[in-house]
C-alpha positions in Angstrom: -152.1 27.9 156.3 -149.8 26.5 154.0 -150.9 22.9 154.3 -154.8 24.3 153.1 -153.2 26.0 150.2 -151.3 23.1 149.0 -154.2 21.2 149.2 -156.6 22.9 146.9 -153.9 22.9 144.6 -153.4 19.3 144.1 -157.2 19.1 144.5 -158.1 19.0 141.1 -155.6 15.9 139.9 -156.7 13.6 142.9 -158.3 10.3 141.5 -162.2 10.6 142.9 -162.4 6.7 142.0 -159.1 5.3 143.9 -160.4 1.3 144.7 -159.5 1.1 148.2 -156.8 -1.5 149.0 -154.2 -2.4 152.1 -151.4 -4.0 153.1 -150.6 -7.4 152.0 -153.4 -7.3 149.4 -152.9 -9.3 145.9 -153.7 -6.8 143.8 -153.5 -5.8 139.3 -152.2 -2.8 138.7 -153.7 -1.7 135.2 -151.3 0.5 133.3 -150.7 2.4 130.2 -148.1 1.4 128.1 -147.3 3.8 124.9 -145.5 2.0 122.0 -145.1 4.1 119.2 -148.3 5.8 118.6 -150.2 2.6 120.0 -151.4 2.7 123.6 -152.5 -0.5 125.0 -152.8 -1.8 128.8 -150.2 -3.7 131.2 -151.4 -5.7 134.0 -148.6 -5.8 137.1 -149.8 -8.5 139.1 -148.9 -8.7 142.9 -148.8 -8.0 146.4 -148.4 -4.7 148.1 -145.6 -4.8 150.6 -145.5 -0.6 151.1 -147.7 2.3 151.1 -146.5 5.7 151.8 -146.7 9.6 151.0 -150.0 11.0 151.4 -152.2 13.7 148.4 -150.9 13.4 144.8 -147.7 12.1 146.6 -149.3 8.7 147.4 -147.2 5.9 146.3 -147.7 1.8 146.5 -144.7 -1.1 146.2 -146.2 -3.7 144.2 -143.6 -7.6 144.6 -144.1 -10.3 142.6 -141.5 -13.3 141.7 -140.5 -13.7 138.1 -138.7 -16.9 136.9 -137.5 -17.4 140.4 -136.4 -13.3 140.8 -138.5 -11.0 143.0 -139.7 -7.9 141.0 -140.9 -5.2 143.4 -142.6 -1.8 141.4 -143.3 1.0 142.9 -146.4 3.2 141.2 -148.5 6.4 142.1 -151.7 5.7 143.1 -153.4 9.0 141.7 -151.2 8.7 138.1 -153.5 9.2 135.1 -151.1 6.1 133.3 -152.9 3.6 136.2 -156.3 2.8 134.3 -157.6 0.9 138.0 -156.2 -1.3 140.8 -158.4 -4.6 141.3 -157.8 -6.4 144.6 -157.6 -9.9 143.7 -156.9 -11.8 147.7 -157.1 -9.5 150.8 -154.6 -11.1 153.4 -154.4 -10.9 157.2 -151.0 -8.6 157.9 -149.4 -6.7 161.1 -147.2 -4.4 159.7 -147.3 -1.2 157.6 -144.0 -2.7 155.6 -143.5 -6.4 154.6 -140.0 -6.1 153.4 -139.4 -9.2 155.4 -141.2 -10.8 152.2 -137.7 -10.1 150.3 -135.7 -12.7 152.1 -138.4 -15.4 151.6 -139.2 -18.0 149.3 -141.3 -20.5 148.4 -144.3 -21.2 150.6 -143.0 -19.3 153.1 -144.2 -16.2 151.1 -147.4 -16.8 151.6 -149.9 -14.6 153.3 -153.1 -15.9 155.7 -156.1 -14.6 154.2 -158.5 -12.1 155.1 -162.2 -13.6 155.9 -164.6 -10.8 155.5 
């Protein structure tokens, strides 16, 4: 009973227009950066490593390297600050988590890709 009543409460603020994406996918997260009274878009450009949480409460970890230093960002997937998610590379993966991706470098943080 519960369950059904917190989900036609967070009914109304799901995305309708979430681009589906998985595991080990390269993906650009499109976001909204304020400065000042200007708004303008950031891209965050990676691969997912996580997903988790399920409803409003659905969350993504996004890893890229940086001048040699992993970045990992975690961002809600139904936020009204993510303008869209475009999956650049769909890769072949067998886990729900690619953490293992932290201790790697190089070419050896590559992923197969996905033939569709």
């Amino acid at each position: 009973m519960s369950q059904q009543i917190l989900n036609l409460v967070e009914q109304p603020f799901l995305k309708g227009n979430v681009d589906k994406f998985d595991i080990g996918d390269t993906v650009d997260v499109h976001t909204k950066i304020q400065e000042g009274v200007k708004e303008r878009i950031q891209i965050f450009s990676g691969t997912v490593i996580a997903k988790s949480g399920s409803g409003t409460r659905e969350m993504f970890v996004v890893r890229r390297i940086v001048g040699g230093e992993g970045v990992e960002r975690k961002f809600p997937v139904h936020s009204p600050r993510i303008e869209k998610i475009d999956v650049k590379r769909r890769s072949v993966v067998r886990r729900a988590k690619l953490y293992f991706l932290r201790e790697r470098s190089g070419k050896s943080v590559r992923l197969r890709e996905r033939r569709v």
